[in-house]
N, C-alpha and C positions, 0 to 999 in steps of 0.2 A: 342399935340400928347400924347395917351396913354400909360404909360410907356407900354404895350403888345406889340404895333405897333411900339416902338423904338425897341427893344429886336428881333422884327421880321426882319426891317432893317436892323438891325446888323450885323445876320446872313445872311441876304441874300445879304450885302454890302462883308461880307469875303465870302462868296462862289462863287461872281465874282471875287472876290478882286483874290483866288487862281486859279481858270481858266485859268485867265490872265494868273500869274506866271507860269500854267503850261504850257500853250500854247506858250508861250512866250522862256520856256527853252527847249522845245522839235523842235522848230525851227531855236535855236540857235546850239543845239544838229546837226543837220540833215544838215546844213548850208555848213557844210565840204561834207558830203556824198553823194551830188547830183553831179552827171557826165552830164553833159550835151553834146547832142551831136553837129556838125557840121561838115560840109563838105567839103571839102578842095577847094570849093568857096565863102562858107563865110569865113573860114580862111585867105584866100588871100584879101579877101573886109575888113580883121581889125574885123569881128565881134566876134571873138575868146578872152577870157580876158586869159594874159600870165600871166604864173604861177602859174596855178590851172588847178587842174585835168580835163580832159574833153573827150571827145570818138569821135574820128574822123573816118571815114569809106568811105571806095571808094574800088578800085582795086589796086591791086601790078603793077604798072608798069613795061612794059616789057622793059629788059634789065639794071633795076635801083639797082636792088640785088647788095649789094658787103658785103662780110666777109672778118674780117681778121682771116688771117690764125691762128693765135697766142692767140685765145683769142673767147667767145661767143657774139664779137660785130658783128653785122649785122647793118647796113645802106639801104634803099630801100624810093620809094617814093610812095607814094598813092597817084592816083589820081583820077579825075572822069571824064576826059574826057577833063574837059576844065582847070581847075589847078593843079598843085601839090604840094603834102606836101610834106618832106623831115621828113625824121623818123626814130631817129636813138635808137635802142634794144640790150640791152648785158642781154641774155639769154638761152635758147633751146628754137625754134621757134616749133609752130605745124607740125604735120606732113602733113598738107594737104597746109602749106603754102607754094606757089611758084608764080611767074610772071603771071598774067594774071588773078590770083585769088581774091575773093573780102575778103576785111577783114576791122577789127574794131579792131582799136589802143586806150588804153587806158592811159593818159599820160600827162605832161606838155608842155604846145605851149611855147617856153623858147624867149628872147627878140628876136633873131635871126631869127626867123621865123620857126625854126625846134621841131618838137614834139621828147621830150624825153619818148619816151615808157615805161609804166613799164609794160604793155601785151599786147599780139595781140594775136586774135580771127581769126581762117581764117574758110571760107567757104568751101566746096565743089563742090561748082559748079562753072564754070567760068562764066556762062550768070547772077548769082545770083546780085542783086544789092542790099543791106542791106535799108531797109522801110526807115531810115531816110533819107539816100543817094539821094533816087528816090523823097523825099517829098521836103526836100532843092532843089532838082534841078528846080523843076516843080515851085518852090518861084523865085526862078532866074530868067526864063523863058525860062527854058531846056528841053526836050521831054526824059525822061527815057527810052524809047523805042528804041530811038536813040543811047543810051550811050550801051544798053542791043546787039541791034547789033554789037556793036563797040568790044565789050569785046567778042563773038562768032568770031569777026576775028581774031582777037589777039589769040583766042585761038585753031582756025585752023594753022595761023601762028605756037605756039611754036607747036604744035603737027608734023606740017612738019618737023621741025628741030628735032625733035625724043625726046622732054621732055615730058616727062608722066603725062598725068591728072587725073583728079580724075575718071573719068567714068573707066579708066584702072583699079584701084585697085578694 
């Protein structure tokens, strides 16, 4: 080999040599920062890893809201029709969030089975069913179409009882 053709090596043995490195520490970098999402029936199926951030999304189940009085904790369950998550938030919730509504928790699934929030995202529309929701379910072998009617009664229900939705404001 001619020392040119070593000297060429060289540099192009350290210019993968640093690729690597960087690709390798921008992975490590990023490793924390991915949310992944799932649906409160892969959660219940165990496919959830506890203790790392993750975004879980369905609907407010109706009736499941409870605060206490003394404090910005809030308790509520998200479900999608066929499981539920329990989900517990001490903050100011949105203002569009209430019972019947669809929304996306972002938070730890803790060993007990319940997601500790550290935000929730709600929708505006009660028929709304958030993309990963609908695409989990149809993996299951759930008909989202189904679930989209379910949450339109639910939301004629609270309207009967006189709680305000979002088409009101």
């Amino acid at each position: 080999m001619t020392p040119k053709r070593k000297q060429k090596m060289f540099v192009i043995l350290g210019l993968v040599s640093l690729t690597a490195i960087a690709v390798g520490l921008t992975l490590y970098a990023l490793r924390s920062n991915i949310n992944l999402f799932f649906s409160p029936v892969q959660i219940a199926q165990g496919n959830a890893p506890i203790e790392r951030t993750i975004r879980a999304g369905g609907m407010v189940k109706e009736g499941s809201v409870s605060r206490d009085p003394d404090s910005l904790n809030v308790e509520f369950k998200v479900t999608d029709y066929v499981d539920d998550l329990d989900v517990y938030y001490s903050g100011i919730l949105p203002d569009l969030f209430r019972e019947g509504q669809g929304v996306v928790v972002v938070g730890q699934l803790q060993a007990d089975g319940r997601l500790r929030a550290d935000e929730v995202l709600a929708r505006h529309d009660e028929n709304y069913m958030p993309p990963e929701v609908a695409q989990a379910l149809e993996e299951a072998g759930y008909k989202p179409a189904d679930f989209q009617a379910k949450a339109a009664e639910v939301g004629k229900r609270l309207e009967a009882k006189g709680v305000p939705q979002a088409s009101d404001y």
